[in-house]
N, C-alpha and C positions, 0 to 999 in steps of 0.2 A: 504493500500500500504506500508505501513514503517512497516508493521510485514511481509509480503510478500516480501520485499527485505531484512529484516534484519534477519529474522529469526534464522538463525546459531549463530549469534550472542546473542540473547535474549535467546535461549536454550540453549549454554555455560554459558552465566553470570547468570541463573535459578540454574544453577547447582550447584552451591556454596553453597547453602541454604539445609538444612536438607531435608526440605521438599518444595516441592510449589504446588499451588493449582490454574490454572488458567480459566480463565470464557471467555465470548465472548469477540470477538474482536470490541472494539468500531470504528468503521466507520466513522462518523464526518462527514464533508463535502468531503470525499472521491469519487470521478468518477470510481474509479474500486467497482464495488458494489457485484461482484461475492463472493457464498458462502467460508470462509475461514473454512476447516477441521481442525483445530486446533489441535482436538484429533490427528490427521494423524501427526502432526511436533514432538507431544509430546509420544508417544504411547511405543516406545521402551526407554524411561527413565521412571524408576523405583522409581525417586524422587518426578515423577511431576504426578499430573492429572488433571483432567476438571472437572471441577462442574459448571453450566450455572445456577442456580439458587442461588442469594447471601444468602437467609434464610441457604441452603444448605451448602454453604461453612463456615458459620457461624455453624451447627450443626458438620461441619468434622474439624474444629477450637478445638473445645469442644475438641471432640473425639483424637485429638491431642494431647490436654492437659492431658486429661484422662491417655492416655498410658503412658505419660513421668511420672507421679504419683512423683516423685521429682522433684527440680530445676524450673525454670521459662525457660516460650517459650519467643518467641520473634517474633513480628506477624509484618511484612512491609506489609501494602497495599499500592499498587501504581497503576496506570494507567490514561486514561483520562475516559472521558463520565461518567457513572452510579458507579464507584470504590467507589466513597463517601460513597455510600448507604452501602454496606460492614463494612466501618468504623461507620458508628452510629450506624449500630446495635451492631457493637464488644463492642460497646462504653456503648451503653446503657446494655449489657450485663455485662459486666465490674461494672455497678452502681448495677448495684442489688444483684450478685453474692459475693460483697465485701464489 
């Protein structure tokens, strides 16, 4: 319900960022339980996309890095529910890479 009301808002404040990469919507103790199309909010921006699996997002992270080939990225994760999980892998990729 809080990305279904906020929406416009969360895709203006997305838009600031070079790039973003966003995954499912975590639900929580939510009563609206209907499918959210994400991709549908996010589709005509050119900054953003959907990747639902975090190994995934973690291999389009890389692939980010890659292209920039100089300078340093700058990677926010945020959200609630399963976001962590994004973070340890970044993390533990982080240890072994460096």
């Amino acid at each position: 319900s809080r990305f279904r009301l906020n929406h416009k808002k969360y895709i203006k404040s997305l838009k600031i960022a070079d790039r973003a990469i966003l995954t499912e919507v975590f639900r929580g103790r939510e009563y609206d339980k209907k499918d959210l199309d994400l991709k549908s909010y996010i589709k005509t921006q050119k900054s953003m996309e959907f990747i639902a699996n975090h190994e995934d997002v973690l291999k389009r992270i890389k692939e980010i890095s890659q292209e920039r080939k100089k300078g340093k990225i700058y990677v926010v994760v945020m959200g609630a529910g399963y976001s962590y999980k994004i973070t340890k892998l970044l993390a533990k990729e982080l240890r072994i890479t460096n």
